[in-house]
C-alpha positions in Angstrom: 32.1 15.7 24.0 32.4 11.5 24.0 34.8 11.9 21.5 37.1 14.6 23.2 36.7 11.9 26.7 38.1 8.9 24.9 40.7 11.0 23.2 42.1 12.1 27.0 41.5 8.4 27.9 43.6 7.4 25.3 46.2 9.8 26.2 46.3 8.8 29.8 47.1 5.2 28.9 51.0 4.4 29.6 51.2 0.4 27.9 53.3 0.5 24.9 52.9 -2.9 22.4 56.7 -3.4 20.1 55.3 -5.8 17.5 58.5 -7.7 16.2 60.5 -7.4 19.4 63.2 -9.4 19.4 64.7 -8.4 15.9 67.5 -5.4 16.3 65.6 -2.9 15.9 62.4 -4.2 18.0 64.9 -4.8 20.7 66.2 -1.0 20.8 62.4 0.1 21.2 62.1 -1.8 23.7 65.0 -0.1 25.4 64.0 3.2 24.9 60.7 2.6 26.2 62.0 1.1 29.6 64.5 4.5 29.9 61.4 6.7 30.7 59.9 7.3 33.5 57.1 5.3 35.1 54.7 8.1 35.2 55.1 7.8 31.2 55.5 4.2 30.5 54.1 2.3 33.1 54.4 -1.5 30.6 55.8 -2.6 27.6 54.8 -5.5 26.1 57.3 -7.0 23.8 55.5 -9.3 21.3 57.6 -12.1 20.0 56.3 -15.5 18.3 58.1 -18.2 20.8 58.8 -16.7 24.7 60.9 -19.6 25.0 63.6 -18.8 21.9 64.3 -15.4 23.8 68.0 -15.6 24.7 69.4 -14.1 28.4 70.6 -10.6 27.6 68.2 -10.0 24.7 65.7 -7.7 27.2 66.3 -5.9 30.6 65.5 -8.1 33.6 65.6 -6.0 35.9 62.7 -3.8 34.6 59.3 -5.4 36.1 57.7 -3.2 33.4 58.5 -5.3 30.6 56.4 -8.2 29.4 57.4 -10.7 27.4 54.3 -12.2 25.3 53.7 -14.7 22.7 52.1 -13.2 19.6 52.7 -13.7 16.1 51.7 -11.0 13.4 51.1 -13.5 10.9 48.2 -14.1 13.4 46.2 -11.7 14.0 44.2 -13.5 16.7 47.1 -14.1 19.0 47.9 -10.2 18.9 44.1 -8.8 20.7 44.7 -9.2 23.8 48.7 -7.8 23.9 46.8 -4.8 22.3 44.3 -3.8 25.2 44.8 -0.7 26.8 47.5 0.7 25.4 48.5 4.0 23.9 50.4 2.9 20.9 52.0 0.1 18.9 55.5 -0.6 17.3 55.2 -2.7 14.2 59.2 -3.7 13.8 58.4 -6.8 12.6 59.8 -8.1 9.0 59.4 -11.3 7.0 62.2 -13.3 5.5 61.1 -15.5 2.3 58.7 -15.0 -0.2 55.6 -16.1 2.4 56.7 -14.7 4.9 57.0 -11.3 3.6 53.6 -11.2 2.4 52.0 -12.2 5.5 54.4 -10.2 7.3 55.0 -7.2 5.3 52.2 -6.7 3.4 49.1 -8.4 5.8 50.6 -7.6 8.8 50.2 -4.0 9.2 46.5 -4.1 7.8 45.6 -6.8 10.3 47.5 -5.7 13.2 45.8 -1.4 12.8 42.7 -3.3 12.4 43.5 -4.8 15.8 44.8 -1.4 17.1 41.7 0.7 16.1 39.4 -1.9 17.7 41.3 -1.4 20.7 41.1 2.7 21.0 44.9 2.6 20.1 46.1 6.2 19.9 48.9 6.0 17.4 50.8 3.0 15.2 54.2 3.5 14.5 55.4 1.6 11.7 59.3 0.6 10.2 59.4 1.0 6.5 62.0 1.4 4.3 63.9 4.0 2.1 63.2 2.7 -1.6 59.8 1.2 -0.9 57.5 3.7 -3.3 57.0 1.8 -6.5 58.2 5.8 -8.3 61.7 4.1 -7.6 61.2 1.5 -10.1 62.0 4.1 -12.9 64.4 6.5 -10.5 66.1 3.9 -8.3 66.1 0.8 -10.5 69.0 -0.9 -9.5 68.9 -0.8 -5.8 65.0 -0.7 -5.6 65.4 -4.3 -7.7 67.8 -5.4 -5.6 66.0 -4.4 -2.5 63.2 -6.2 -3.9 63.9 -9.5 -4.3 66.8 -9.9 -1.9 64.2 -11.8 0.5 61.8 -12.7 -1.6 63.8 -14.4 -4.6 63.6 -13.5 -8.2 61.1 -15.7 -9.6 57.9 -13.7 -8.3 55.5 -10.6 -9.8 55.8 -9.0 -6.6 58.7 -8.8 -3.8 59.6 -7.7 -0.3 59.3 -3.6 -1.0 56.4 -3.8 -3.2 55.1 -5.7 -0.2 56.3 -3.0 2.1 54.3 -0.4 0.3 51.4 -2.0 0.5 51.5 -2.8 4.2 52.1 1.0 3.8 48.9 2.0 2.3 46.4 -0.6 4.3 48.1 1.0 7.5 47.3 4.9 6.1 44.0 3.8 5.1 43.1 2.1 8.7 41.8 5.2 9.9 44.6 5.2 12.9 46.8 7.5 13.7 50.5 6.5 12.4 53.7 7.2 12.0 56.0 5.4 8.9 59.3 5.5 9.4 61.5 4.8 6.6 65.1 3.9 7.3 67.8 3.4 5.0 70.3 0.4 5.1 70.3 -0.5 9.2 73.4 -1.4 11.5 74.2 -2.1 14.9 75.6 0.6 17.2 75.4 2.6 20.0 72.9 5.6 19.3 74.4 8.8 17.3 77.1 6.3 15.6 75.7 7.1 12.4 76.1 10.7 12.4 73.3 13.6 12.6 70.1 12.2 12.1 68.0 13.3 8.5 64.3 13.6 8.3 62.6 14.2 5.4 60.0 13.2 3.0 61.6 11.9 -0.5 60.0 9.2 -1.4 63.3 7.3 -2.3 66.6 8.0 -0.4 67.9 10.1 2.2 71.6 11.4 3.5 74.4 9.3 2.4 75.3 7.3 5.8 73.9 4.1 7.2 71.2 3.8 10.2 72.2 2.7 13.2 68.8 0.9 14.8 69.3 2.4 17.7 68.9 5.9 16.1 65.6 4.1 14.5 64.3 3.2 17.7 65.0 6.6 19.2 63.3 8.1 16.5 60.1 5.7 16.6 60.2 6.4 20.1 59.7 10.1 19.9 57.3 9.8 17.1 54.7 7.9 19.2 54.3 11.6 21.7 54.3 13.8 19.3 51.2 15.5 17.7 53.8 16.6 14.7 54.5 13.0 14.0 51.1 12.0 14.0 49.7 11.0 10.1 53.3 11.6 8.6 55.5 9.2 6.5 59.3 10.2 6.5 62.5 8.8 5.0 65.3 8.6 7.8 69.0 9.0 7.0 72.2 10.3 8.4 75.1 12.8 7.6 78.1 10.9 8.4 80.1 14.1 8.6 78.0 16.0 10.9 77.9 14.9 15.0 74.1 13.5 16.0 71.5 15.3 17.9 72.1 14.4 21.4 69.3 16.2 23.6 65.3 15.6 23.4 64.9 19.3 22.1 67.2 18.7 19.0 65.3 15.3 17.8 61.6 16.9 18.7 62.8 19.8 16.2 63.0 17.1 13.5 59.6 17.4 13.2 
């Protein structure tokens, strides 16, 4: 059928998008992408607002496969054409300031899945946040309060998780495949620092450890080829007591 052809087009398509690229985690995505093969990532094209702020060391350059492109998800009209062609998109992207997390956080998802679909996108993996369901304003109320307004300030209805969760909803209701990934408090480190990687669906918290980002992006990574991944929203923690998964196999059987 026409549908079945564009599904095996969209499959065949090797361009990856990471939306919010040069922030920690955006930046691990990026590296993961670039450590498969060419046969399965042929480009990736790492969306940041200002080329020219990119610091030496922040991407490879020796990869010829990476593309550094000015787009701005507060924008949606500068993000089209980074969007053509490829199999799947990496929103990483997060505001800071009241403003800035509503276009950001909330807008940006909608606009940028809107984007996506038009473009026969196959999957859009998004970075969430443990805490972000509103339940946690009766379970969690301390730390989802805190969470809240830590970017946004105090003085508003609404605040940087509440915004979250809605970004949340426009993306599931877009019509795209996705993937939300929920991480809890993030740190740097080399992958598996963190300890044995948690997936789960709880709606509020997850394992007892910290995230390193790199564990994010390998997870986010993985998500975007797998069928099992596809339509799912998951909290992501760690067991600081237990070693991480190390092989392929081990984080594939998270799902």
């Amino acid at each position: 059928t026409k549908q079945q052809t564009v599904d095996i087009l969209r499959m065949d398509r090797k361009t990856f998008v990471v939306v919010g690229a040069k922030g920690g985690t955006g930046r691990e995505i990026v590296k993961y992408l670039l450590e498969k093969d060419e046969e399965t990532v042929s480009e990736v094209r790492a969306i940041v607002r200002d080329p020219s702020t990119v610091v030496d060391g922040t991407f490879s350059k020796s990869d010829d496969r990476l593309k550094i492109i000015a787009g701005d998800c507060s924008k949606p009209d500068t993000l089209s054409t980074s969007f053509k062609g490829s199999r799947a998109v990496f929103y990483a992207a997060s505001g800071k300031g009241y403003d800035a997390c509503k276009a950001v956080d909330r807008e940006g998802p909608r606009e940028a899945a809107t984007i996506a679909k038009e473009e026969g996108v196959d999957r859009f993996i998004l970075v969430s946040s443990q805490f972000v369901d509103p339940i946690n304003k009766n379970t969690n109320t301390v730390i989802r309060g805190f969470l809240n307004t830590i970017s946004t300030g105090l003085f508003h209805y609404e605040g940087m998780m509440d915004f979250k969760f809605k970004g949340e909803n426009h993306l599931r209701k877009s019509g795209l495949g996705y993937t939300i990934v929920r991480p809890g408090r993030l740190e740097d480190g080399a992958s598996g620092s963190s300890g044995q990687i948690l997936v789960g669906q709880t709606n509020g918290s997850l394992g007892k450890g910290t995230n390193a980002r790199a564990d994010v992006a390998r997870i986010c990574v993985a998500a975007a080829f797998l069928p099992d991944a596809e339509n799912t929203t998951f909290e992501l923690g760690t067991d600081e007591s237990k070693p991480s998964q190390t092989t392929a196999e081990e984080i594939t059987d998270l799902f």
